[in-house]
N, C-alpha and C positions, 0 to 999 in steps of 0.2 A: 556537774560534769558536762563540759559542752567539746564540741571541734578545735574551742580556743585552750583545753589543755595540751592538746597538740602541737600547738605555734611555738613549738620552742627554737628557738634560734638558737645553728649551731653554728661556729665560727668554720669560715673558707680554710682557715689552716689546720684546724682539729676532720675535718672531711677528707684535705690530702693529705695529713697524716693516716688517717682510717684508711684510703685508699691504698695507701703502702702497707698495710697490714702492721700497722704499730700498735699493740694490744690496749695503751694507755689512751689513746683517742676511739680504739673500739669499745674500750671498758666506759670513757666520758660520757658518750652515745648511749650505750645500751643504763648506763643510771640514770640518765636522764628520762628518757623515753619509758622506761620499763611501767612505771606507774600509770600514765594514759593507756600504755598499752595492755596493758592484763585490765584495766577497766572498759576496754575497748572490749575485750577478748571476753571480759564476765557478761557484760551486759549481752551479748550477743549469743552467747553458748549458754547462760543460766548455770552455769557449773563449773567451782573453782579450780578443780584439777585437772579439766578441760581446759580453760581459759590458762593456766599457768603450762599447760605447753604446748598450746598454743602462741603463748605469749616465746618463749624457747624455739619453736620451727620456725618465728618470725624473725627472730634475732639468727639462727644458721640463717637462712636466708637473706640476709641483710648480709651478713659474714660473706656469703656467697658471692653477692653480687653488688656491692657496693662501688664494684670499679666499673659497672655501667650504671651509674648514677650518674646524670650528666647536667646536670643545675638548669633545667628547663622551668624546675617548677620547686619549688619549697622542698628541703630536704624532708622537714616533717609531715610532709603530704603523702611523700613517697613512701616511707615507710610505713604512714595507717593505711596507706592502701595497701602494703606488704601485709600488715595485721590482718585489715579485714581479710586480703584473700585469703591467706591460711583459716578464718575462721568461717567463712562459705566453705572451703575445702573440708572442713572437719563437720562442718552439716552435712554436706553429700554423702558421706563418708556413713552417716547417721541416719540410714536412707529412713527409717521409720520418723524420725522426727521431721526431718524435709516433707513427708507426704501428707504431715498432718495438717488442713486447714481449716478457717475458722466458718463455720454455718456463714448462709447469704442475709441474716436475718436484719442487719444494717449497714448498707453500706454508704451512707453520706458521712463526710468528713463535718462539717458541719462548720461554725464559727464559735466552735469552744476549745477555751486554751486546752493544750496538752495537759490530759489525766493527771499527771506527775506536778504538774502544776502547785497543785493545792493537797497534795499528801505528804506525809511524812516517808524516811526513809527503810522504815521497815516495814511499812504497809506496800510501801511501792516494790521493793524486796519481794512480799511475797505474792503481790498481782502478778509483777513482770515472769517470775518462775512457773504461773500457772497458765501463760500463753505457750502457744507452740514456737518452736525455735524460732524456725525461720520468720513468724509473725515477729515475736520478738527482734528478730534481727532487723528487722525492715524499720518497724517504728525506729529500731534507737538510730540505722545509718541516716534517718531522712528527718526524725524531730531532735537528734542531740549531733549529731555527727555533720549533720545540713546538706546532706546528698542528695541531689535532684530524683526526680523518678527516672528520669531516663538514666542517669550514672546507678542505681540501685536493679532496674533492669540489665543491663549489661554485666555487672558482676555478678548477679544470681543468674543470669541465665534464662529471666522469664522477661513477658511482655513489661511496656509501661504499667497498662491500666493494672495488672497485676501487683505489681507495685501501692498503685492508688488505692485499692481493694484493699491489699493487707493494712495499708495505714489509715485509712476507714473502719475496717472491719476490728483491727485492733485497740482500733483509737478509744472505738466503742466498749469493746469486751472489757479493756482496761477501766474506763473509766464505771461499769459496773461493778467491777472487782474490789473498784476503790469507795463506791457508795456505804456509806455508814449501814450497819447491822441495821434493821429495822425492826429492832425486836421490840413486843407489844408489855414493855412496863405498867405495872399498876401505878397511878396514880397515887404517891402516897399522901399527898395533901387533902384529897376527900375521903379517906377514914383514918385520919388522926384529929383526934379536936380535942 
């Protein structure tokens, strides 16, 4: 999953149709889109019935305001930033999970690929579920979504280096989480002969 399942192009006539409130061009839109965006909304909440209405407050929302869309910038930019902010808004909302963060105990980013890199997807499943939200949120808007830190400060509401910190900090955690068990096997080659 990257920022590019986003890029979907929608056609200039299926928009001012949407703008006139034609349910067949709202209904084209929202099938479209609905899949990045509840993936948008998992990764970032850890919680599918969280993420699924979230993914629903996104789409009224879109419903709402669709006739101030104004083609400055990619229709489907504009509406993952609709996603994400409904899904900043349902952290806040979470004040316990927003306050939780990660120990200072590493914080260099370093010059290793993303955790996720080299794991499968139910190992990464259950690393990414055992970060704090908002840590979570940050790695996936800034290493899969490609948000700058200063665009990732602005929508959470915190500093840059806050920002740098969490994807540092997380980068880290994750990539412990994802270290193979080191459990101390016997040897079974020296007492079998």
């Amino acid at each position: 999953m990257s920022a590019a399942s986003f890029q979907i192009d929608v056609p200039d006539t299926v928009l001012a149709r949407a703008r006139r409130g034609e349910v067949g061009a709202l209904e084209q839109i929202y099938r479209a889109f609905e899949r990045p965006s509840y993936t948008l909304a998992l990764r970032m909440l850890g919680d599918a019935d969280h993420a699924r209405e979230t993914v629903h407050d996104a789409m009224l929302h879109l419903l709402e305001r669709i006739g101030q869309f104004r083609g400055e910038a990619p229709f489907w930019g504009w509406l993952r930033q609709i996603v994400v902010n409904q899904a900043l808004m349902r952290l806040r909302k979470e004040r316990g999970l927003v306050l939780e963060e990660l120990p200072d105990d590493d914080a260099s980013e370093g010059h290793a690929p993303p955790p996720w890199a080299l794991a499968d997807a139910r190992r990464l499943e259950q690393a990414l579920a055992r970060l704090p939200a908002l840590t979570r949120s940050v790695l996936w808007l800034y290493h899969v979504e490609e948000y700058t830190h200063q665009e990732i400060a602005e929508m959470t509401g915190k500093s840059v280096s806050f920002s740098k910190s969490q994807v540092a900090r997380g980068s880290s955690r994750l990539r412990a989480l994802l270290e193979p068990e080191q459990e101390a096997a016997p040897c079974l080659g020296a007492t079998a002969h």
